[in-house]
C-alpha positions in Angstrom: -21.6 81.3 -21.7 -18.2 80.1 -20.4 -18.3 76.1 -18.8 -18.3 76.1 -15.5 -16.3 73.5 -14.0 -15.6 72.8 -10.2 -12.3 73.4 -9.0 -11.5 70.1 -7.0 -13.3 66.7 -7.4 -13.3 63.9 -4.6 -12.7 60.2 -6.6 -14.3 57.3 -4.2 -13.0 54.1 -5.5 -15.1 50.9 -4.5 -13.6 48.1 -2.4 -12.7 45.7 -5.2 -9.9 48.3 -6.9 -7.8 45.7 -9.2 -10.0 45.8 -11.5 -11.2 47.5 -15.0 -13.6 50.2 -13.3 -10.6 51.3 -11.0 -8.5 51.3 -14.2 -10.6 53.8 -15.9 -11.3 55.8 -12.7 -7.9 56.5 -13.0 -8.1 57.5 -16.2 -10.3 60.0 -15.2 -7.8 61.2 -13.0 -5.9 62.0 -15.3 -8.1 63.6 -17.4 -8.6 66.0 -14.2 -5.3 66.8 -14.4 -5.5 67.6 -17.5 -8.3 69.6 -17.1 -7.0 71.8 -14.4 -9.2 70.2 -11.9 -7.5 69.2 -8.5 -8.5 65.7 -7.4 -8.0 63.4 -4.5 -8.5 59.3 -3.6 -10.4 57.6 -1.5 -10.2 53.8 -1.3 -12.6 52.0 0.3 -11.4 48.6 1.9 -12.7 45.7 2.9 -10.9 45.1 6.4 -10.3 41.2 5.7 -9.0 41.9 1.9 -5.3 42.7 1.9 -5.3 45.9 0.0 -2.0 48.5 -0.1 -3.4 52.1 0.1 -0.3 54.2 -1.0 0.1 57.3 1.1 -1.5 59.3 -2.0 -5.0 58.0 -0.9 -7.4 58.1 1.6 -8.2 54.5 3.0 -12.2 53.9 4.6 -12.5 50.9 5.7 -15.7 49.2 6.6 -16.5 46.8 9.0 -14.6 43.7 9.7 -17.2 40.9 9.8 -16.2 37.2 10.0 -15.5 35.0 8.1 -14.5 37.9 5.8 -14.3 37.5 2.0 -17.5 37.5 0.1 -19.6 37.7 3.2 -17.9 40.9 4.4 -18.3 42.4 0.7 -22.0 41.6 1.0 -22.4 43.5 4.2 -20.2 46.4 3.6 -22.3 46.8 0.3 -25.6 46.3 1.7 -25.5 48.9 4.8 -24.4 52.4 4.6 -20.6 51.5 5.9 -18.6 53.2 3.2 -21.6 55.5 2.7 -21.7 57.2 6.4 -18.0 57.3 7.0 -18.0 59.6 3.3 -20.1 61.9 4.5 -17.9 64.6 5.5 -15.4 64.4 2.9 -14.3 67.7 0.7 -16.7 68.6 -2.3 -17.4 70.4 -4.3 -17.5 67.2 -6.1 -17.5 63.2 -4.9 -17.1 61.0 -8.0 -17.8 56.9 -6.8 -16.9 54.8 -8.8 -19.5 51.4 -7.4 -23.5 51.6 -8.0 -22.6 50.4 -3.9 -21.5 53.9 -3.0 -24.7 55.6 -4.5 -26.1 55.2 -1.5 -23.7 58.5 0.1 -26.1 60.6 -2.4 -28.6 59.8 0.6 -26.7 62.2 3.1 -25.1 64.7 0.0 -26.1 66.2 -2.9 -23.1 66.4 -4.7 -22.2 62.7 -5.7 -21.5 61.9 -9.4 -21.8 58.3 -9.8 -19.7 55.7 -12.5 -22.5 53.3 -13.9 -20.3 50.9 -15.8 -22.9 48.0 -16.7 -25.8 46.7 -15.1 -25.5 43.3 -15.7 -26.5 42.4 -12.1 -30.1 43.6 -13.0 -30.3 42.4 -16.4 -28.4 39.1 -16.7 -28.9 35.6 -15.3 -25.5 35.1 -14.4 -25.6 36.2 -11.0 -26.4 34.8 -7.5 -29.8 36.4 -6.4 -28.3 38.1 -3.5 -25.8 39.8 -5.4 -28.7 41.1 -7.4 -30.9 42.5 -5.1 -28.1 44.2 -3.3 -26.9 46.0 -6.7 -30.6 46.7 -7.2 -31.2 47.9 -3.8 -28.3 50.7 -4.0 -29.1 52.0 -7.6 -32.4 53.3 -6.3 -30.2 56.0 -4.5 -29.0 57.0 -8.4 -32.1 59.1 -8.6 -31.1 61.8 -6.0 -27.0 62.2 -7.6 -26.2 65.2 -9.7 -25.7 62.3 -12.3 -24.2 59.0 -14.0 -21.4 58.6 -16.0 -21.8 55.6 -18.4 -18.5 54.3 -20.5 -20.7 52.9 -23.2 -24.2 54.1 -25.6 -25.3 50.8 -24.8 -25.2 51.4 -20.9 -26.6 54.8 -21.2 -29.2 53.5 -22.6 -30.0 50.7 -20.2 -29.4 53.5 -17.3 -32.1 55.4 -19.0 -34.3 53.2 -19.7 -34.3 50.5 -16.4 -33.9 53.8 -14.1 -36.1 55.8 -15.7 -33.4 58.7 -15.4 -33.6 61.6 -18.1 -30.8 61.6 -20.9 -29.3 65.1 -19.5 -28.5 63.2 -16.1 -26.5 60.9 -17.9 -23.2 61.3 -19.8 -20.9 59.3 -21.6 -16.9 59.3 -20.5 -15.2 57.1 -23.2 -11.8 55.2 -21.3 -8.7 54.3 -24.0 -6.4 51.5 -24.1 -3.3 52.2 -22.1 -1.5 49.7 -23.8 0.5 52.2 -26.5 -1.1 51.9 -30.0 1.7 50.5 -32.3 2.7 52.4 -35.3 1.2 49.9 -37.7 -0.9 47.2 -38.2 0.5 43.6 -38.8 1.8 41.4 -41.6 0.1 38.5 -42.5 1.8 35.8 -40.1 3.2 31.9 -41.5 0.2 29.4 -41.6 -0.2 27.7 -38.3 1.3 24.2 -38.0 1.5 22.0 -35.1 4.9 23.3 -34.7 4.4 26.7 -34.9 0.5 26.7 -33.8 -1.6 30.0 -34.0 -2.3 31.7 -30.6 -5.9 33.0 -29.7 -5.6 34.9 -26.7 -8.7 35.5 -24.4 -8.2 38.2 -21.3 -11.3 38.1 -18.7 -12.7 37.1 -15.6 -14.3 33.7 -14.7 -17.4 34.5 -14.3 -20.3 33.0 -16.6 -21.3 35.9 -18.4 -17.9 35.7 -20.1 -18.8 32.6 -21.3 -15.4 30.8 -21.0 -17.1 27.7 -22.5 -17.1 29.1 -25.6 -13.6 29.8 -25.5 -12.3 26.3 -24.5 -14.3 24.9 -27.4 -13.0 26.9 -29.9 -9.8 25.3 -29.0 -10.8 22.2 -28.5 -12.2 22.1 -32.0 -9.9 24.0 -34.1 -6.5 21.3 -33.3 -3.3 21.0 -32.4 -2.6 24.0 -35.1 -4.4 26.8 -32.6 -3.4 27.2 -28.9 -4.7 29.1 -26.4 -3.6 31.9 -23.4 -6.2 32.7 -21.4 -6.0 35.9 -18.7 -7.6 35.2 -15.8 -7.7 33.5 -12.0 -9.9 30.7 -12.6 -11.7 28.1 -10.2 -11.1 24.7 -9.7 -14.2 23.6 -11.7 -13.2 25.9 -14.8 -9.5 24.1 -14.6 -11.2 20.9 -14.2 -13.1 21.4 -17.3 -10.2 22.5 -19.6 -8.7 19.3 -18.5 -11.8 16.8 -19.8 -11.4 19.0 -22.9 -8.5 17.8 -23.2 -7.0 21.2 -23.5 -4.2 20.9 -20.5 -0.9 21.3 -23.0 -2.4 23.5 -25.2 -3.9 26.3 -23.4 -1.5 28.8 -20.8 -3.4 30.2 -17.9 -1.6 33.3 -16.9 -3.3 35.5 -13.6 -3.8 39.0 -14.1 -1.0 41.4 -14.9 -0.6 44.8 -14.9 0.5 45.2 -18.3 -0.6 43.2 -21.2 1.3 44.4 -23.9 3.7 41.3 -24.4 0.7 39.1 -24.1 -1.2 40.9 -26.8 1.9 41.2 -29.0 2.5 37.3 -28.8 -1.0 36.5 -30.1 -2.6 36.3 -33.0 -6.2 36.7 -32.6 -8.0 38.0 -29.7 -10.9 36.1 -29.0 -13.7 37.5 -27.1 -17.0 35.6 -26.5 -18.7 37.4 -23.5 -22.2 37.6 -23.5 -22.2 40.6 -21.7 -19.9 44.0 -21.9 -20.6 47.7 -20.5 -17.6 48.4 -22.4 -14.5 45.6 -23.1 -10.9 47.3 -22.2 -9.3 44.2 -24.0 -11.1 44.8 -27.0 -9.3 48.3 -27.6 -6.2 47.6 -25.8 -5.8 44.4 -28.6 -6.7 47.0 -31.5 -4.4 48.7 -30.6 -1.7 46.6 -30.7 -3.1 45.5 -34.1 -4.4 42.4 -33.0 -7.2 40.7 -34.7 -10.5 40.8 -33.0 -13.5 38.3 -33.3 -15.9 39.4 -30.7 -19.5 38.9 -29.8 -22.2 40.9 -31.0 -23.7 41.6 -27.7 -24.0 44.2 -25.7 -21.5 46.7 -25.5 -19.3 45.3 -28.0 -20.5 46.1 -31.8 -20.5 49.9 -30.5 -16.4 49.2 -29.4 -15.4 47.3 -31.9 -17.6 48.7 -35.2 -15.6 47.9 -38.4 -12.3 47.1 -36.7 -13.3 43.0 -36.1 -15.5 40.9 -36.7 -18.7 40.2 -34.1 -20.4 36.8 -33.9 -23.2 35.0 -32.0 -21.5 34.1 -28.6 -23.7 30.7 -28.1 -22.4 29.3 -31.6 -18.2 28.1 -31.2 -18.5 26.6 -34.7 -19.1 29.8 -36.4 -16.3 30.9 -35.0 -13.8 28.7 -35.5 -15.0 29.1 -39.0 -14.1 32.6 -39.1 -10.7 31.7 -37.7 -10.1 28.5 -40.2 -10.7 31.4 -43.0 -8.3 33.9 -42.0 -5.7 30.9 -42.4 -7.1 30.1 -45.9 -8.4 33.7 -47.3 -5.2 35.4 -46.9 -6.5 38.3 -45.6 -5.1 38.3 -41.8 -3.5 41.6 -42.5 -6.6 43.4 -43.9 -7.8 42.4 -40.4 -4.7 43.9 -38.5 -5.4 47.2 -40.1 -9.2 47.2 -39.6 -8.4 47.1 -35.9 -5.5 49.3 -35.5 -7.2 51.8 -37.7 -10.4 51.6 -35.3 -8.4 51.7 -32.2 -7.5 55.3 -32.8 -10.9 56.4 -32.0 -10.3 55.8 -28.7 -8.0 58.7 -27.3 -6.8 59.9 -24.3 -8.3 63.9 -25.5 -11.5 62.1 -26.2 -11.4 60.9 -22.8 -10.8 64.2 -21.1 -12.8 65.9 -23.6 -16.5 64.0 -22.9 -15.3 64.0 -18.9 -14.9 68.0 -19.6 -18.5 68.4 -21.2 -19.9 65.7 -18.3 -18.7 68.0 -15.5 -20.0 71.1 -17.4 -23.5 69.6 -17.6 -24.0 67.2 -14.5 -22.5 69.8 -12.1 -24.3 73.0 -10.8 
């Protein structure tokens, strides 16, 4: 029996869109195209946040509600703003990309919804209102056609938490768009205080990427290692890289588009989060043939497998162990190629491929 796969799909992005879930929604996008499938955008806004909408998308706002910011997130999130004012878009399909827009599954049957982590529900790192909104919307997950997860790891925390069955959840795998070099990397000079060894770190400040970790790595390895973080960061985490000490010897750059100098100017990507659904900078470093030392939480051993190594995320000193032996062992390369070789797994026809079998079995 030939797949049968809907002609047009609606993609609903949340109201937060610079981020790594509006990233991979677009690859899926493109794995549409690929696919034959017409799509088109919806971007939902939050009136107070200055978002562009190019003329390609549909902009929904929701409501404007002093002071704005966080407190107009919350609200839009909580009631049914985005969810009502989504109700008579085109089907056959509506793809949202926010556990916050599973509540439109409450007024249509046809909404396939992105799961990337739930962290919210499982974690500590999050204020308690944050948490019971998240919670409150995923209960509208059990009347969707489906979830798409990006991970094994958040499949099985969908299945298990949610109580969903498996065949209502599939698996979409995103890829690095950072090109994949053509090979791994030499074995660079031994760092020096002159020509120190860069770790690079790219994530958010938020505690559950465990930026502590980070700065102590740094702080303990010497004026041989420096650090680039990628990130906006508060005044309290800037005010505690400086009683570390760490002020000339760690580069705060904001979030950019495209990485690939960033990655290329590194030397080992260093990524201690305690919690992943997936890790985009783990696969976009690989493939650049950047070293990886990760945690082994979460998400992460299934992304990185053999192409780095994975550590405990609440112990800096075993990993500025690890990174004092690649100096000594002589085995940086070997490294290199573990990761480029294990970025390749990752694929743009891998990506269209599992989005081609999740339409074919979440989809009536």
């Amino acid at each position: 029996m030939a797949e049968q796969l809907p002609e047009s799909v609606t993609l609903v992005n949340g109201s937060l869109p610079w981020d790594g879930h509006t990233q991979i929604l677009r690859m899926y996008q493109s794995g549409l195209e690929a696919l034959g499938i017409k799509s088109r955008w919806y971007q939902c806004v939050d009136p107070s946040t200055d978002i562009r909408v190019p003329p390609s998308q549909v902009r929904v706002n929701g409501w404007r509600v002093p002071p704005g910011g966080q407190f107009e997130q919350g609200v839009n999130r909580l009631l049914p703003v985005f969810a009502r004012r989504l109700r008579q878009v085109e089907g056959p399909v509506v793809h949202v990309n926010d556990v916050y827009l599973a509540r439109l599954a409450a007024y249509r049957r046809d909404v396939v919804v992105n799961v990337a982590d739930l962290s919210k529900r499982t974690t500590r790192f999050y204020p308690r209102s944050a948490s019971m909104i998240h919670d409150y919307n995923l209960r509208f997950l059990q009347r969707c056609l489906g979830v798409v997860v990006i991970s094994d790891f958040t499949g099985r925390e969908v299945a298990s938490l949610l109580k969903l069955p498996a065949e209502r959840i599939r698996r979409v795998t995103p890829y690095s768009t950072v090109r994949r070099t053509s090979s791994a990397r030499s074995s660079p000079p031994a760092p020096t205080p002159g020509q120190p060894w860069r770790l690079l770190y790219v994530a958010t400040d938020r505690p559950h990427k465990n930026l502590a970790t980070f700065f102590q790595i740094l702080a303990d390895l010497g004026p041989s290692f420096e650090g680039v973080l990628v990130a906006r960061v508060s005044s309290r985490t800037l005010h505690r890289v400086q009683n570390l000490g760490l002020g000339p010897r760690l580069r705060i750059l904001s979030n950019m588009d495209d990485l690939t100098e960033v990655y290329d100017a590194a030397h080992i990507l260093v990524h201690p989060s305690y919690y992943e659904g997936f890790g985009l900078p783990l696969i976009e470093a690989m493939s650049r043939g950047l070293p990886v030392v990760a945690s082994r939480s979460t998400a992460v051993p299934e992304v990185v497998g053999d192409g780095g190594a994975l550590l405990d995320p609440s112990d800096p000193a075993t990993w500025v162990s690890w990174i004092r032996q690649r100096v000594s062992a002589g085995d940086y390369a070997d490294w290199s190629r573990r990761a480029w070789e294990r970025s390749a797994t990752f694929s743009v026809e891998r990506t269209t491929r599992e989005l081609r079998e999740a339409y074919a079995a979440l989809v009536p």
